[in-house]
C-alpha positions in Angstrom: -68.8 -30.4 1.1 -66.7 -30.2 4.2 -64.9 -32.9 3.6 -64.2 -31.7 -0.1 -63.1 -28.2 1.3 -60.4 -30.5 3.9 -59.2 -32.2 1.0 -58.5 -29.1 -0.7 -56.8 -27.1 2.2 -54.8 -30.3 2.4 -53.7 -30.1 -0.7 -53.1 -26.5 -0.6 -50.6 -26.5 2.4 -49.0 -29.6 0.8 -48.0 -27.8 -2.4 -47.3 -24.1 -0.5 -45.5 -25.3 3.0 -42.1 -26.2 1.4 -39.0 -24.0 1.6 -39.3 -22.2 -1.1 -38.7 -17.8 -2.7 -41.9 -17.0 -1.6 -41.8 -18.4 1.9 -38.3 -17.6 2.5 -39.4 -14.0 1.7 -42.2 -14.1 4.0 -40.2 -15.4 6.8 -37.6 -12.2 6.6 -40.3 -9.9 6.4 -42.2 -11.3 9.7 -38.3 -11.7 11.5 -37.6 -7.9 10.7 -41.5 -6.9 10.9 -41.3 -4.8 7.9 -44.5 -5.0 6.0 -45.6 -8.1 6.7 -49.2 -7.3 6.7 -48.2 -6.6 2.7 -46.4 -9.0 2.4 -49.1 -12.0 3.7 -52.2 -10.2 2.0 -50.6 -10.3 -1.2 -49.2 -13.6 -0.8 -52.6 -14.9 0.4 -54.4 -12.8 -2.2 -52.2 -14.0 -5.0 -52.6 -17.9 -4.1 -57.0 -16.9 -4.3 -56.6 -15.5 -7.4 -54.5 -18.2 -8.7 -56.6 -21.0 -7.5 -59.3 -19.4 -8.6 -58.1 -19.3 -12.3 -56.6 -22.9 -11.9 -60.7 -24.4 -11.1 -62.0 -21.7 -13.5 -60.4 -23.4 -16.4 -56.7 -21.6 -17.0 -54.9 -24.8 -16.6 -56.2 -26.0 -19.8 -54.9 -22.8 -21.6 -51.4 -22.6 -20.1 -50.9 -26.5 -21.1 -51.8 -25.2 -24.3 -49.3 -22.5 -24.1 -45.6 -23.9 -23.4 -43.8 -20.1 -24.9 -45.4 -18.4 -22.1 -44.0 -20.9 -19.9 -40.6 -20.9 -21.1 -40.2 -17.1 -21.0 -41.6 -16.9 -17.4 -39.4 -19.6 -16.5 -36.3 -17.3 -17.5 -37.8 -14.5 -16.5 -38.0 -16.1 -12.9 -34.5 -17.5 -13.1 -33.1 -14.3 -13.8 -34.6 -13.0 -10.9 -34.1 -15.1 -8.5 -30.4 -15.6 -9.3 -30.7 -11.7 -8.2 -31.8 -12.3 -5.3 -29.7 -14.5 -4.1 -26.8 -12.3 -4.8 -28.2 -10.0 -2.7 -28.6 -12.2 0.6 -25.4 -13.3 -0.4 -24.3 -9.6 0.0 -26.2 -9.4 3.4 -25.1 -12.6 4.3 -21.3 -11.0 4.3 -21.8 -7.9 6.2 -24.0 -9.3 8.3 -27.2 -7.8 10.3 -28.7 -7.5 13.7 -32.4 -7.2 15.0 -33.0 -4.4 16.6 -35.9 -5.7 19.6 -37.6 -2.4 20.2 -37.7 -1.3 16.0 -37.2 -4.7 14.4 -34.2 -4.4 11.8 -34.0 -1.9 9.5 -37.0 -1.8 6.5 -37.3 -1.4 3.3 -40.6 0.6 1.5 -43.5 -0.6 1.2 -42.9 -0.5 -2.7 -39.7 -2.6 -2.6 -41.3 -5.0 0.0 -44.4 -5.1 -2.9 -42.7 -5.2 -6.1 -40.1 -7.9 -4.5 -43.4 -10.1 -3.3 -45.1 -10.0 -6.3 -41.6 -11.0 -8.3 -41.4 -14.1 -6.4 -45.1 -14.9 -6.0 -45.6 -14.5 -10.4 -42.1 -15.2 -11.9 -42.3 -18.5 -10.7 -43.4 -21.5 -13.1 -43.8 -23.9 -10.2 -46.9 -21.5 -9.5 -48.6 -22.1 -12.3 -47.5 -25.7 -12.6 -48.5 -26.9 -9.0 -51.1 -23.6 -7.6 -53.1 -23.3 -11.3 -52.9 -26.6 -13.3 -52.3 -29.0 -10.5 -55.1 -27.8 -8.0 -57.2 -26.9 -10.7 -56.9 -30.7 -12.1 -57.6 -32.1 -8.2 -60.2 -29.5 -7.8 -62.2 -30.5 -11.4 -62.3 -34.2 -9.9 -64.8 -33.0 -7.2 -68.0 -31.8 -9.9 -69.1 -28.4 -10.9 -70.0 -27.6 -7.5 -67.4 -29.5 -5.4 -64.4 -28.4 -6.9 -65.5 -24.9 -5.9 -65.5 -25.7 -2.3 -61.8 -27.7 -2.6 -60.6 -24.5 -3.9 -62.4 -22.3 -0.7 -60.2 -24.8 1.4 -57.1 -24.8 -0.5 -57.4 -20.7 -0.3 -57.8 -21.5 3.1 -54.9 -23.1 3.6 -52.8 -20.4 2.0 -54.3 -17.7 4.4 -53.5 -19.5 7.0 -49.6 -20.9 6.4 -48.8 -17.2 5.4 -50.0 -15.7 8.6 -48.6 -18.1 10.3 -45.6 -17.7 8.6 -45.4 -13.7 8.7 -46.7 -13.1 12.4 -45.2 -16.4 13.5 -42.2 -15.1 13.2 -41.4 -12.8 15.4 -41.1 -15.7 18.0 -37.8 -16.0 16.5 -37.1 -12.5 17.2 -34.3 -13.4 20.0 -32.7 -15.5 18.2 -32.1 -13.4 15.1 -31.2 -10.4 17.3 -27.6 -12.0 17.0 -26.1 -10.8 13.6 -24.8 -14.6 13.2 -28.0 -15.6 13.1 -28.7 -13.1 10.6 -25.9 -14.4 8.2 -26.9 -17.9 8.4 -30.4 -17.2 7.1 -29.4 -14.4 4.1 -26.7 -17.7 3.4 -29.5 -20.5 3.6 -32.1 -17.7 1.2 -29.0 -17.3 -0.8 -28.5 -21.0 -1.8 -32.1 -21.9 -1.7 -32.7 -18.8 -4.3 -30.1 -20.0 -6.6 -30.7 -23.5 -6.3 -34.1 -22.7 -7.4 -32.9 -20.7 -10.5 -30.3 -23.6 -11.5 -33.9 -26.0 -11.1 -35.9 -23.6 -13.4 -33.1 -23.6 -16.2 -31.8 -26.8 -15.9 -35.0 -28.7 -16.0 
């Protein structure tokens, strides 16, 4: 069963550590420490409850359900094309980290509402987290495949704390507001580049 669960939180990290909305997210909250608690328990919690539904059986009804998929593919384009014009608008007037307050927050509600956008209008969640894991996981028997999902949630606790409370390492480094341009720029491109992938494909 341990070796089942190690498969799993192999998988898991393969399909979550990629540059990506979500992780991109996750990294700005942790380099200006706003909410990043939220932010990684909801991430986390999100990936569990996903994973969950994925071995429980849901892949089989989303395959079954391509509408669903189409409009949360728009929907998720149309946000994250949003969101990248809004680093983009960060990106241009720039940003600095303050190391005593961190940068300046936003609420808790935006910082919610902006993590559970990314985390449940994406396709690729229910393509790779729910119907992919939950394929791998079914390979493993009734009682295996529950103990590959316990390590593939395990692996999403752990890459999003890393994530959030790793980086505030970074912290001297982003407390130069070039610094702060390159990254809205990079979460600019990556976001769009993403939206172009979701509609395109």
């Amino acid at each position: 069963m341990i070796t089942t669960a190690a498969t799993g939180f192999a998988a898991g990290l393969t399909l979550i550590v990629a540059i990506g909305s979500q992780n991109a997210f996750v990294l700005r909250q942790g380099l200006r420490r706003s909410h990043v608690v939220l932010v990684v328990a909801v991430c986390a919690l999100s990936d569990l409850l996903l994973i969950g539904l994925g071995v429980g059986g849901l892949g089989a009804l989303i395959e079954g359900a391509p509408v669903l998929l189409e409009v949360i593919r728009w929907a998720g384009a149309a946000f994250l094309t949003g969101y990248a014009v809004l680093a983009a608008r960060r990106a241009v007037r720039g940003g600095t980290l303050d190391a005593a307050g961190g940068a300046a927050t936003t609420s808790w509600r935006a910082a919610l509402g902006t993590c559970l956008a990314l985390t449940w209008l994406n396709p690729h969640v229910y393509l790779d987290t729910v119907l992919l894991l939950g394929s791998l996981a079914g390979t493993h028997g009734p009682t295996g495949r529950w103990w590959f999902a316990a390590g593939a949630g395990l692996g999403s606790i752990v890459w999003f704390t890393a994530l959030g409370a790793g980086a505030r390492f970074l912290a001297p480094l982003f407390a130069r507001p070039v610094a702060w341009r390159v990254l809205d720029a990079l979460i600019a491109v990556v976001m769009l580049v993403l939206a172009v992938l979701l509609v395109v494909r």
